[in-house]
C-alpha positions, 0 to 999 in steps of 0.5 A, a space after each residue: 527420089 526416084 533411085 530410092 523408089 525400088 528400095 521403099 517397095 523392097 522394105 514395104 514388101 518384106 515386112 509384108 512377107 514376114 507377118 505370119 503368126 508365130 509363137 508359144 502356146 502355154 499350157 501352164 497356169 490355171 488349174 482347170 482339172 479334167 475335160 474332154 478337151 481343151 482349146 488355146 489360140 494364137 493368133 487366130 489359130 485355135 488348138 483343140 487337145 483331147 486325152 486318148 490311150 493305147 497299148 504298144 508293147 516293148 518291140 512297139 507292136 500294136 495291141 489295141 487302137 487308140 481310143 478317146 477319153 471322156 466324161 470322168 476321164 480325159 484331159 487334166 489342165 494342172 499349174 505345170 501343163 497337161 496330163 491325162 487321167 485314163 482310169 480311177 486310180 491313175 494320176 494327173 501326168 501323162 504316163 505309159 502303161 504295160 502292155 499286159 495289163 489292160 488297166 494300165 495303158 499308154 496315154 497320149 494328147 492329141 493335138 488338133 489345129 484349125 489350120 496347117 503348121 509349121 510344128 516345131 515341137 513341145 517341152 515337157 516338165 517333171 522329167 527324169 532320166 528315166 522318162 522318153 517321149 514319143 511324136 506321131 503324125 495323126 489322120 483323123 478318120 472321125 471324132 473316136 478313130 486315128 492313125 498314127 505314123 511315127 515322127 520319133 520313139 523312144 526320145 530322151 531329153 537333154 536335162 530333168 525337170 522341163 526340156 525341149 523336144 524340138 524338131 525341124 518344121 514338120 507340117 500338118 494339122 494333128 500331132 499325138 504326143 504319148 508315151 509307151 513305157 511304164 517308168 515314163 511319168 511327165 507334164 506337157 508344158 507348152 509347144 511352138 508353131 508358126 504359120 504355113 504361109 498362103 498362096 497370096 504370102 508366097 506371091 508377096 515374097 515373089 514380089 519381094 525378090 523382083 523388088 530387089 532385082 528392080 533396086 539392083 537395075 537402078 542401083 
């Protein structure tokens, strides 16, 4: 029992070291129509998402800063995922604009977590060969003003309909998804995050590889 004792402690402590949440996050479903935001968890982690628009031109040259959406105007929960309504006449994707008409601009969904990530990236639906999408790392200066800093422009799918736009593990708290071109016209359907282990988690696993240590001295 005793030469058994360092590998019950070994198996106890991984499995506590591997319990960090994770998962999908679904936007599909319900319809809900357009609010200022919308909320989702997982496992104790709330995302908050609000609709903002831009307007870049093809050389991605800042014209104006992004603004939120609200009241008649913001985020649209449809069956297949988010989109954004910007304007009386715009549709229920998320969709870019033209950077010379100020009626039409590039719209873009701001996701905001209650915690640090692991951000592992989103797939999109309705997309065409014409579609690509952009990700930025968003500081939140207050509720009507950001910065962005680029992740990736301008990035294609592997295939129409729904795709994957996966990234390695990324670390933050806010995220914009957006688009900047004028033919880009898609749905946000879900995204993946895992859980940023905390301080007592990184202990355990310290114990975990002095458990292993202890398991080979006995061995």
């Amino acid at each position: 029992m005793f030469n058994k004792l360092p590998k019950i402690i070994t198996t106890f402590l991984l499995i506590l070291s591997t319990t960090a949440s994770a998962g999908y996050i679904d936007f599909t479903g319900t319809n809900e129509g357009i609010a200022d935001e919308f909320i989702f968890e997982q496992d104790g982690i709330i995302l908050t998402i609000s609709a903002w628009t831009t307007n870049v031109n093809s050389n991605q040259e800042v014209i104006s800063d992004w603004k939120r959406l609200s009241g008649l105007y913001g985020v649209y929960k449809g069956g297949s995922g988010l989109g954004v309504i910007s304007n009386d006449i715009d549709g229920y994707h998320l969709d870019g604009g033209s950077s010379s008409n100020l009626n039409d601009l590039d719209e873009g969904l701001l996701f905001v977590f209650s915690e640090q990530v692991n951000f592992w990236g989103f797939a999109a639906d309705y997309l065409s060969d014409n579609d690509d999408l952009n990700l930025s790392y968003v500081n939140i200066l207050n509720s009507d003003e950001i910065t962005t800093t680029d992740i990736f422009i301008d990035r294609k799918a592997d295939s129409d309909g729904y795709a994957g736009f996966p990234i390695s593990g990324i670390v933050g708290t806010a995220f914009m998804v957006w688009v900047d071109g004028n033919d880009d016209d898609v749905r946000i359907a879900d995204t993946y995050i895992t859980e940023v282990p905390e301080p007592s988690s990184l202990f355990i696993f310290s114990l975990v590889l002095v458990g292993m240590v202890v398991q080979r001295r006995f061995k």
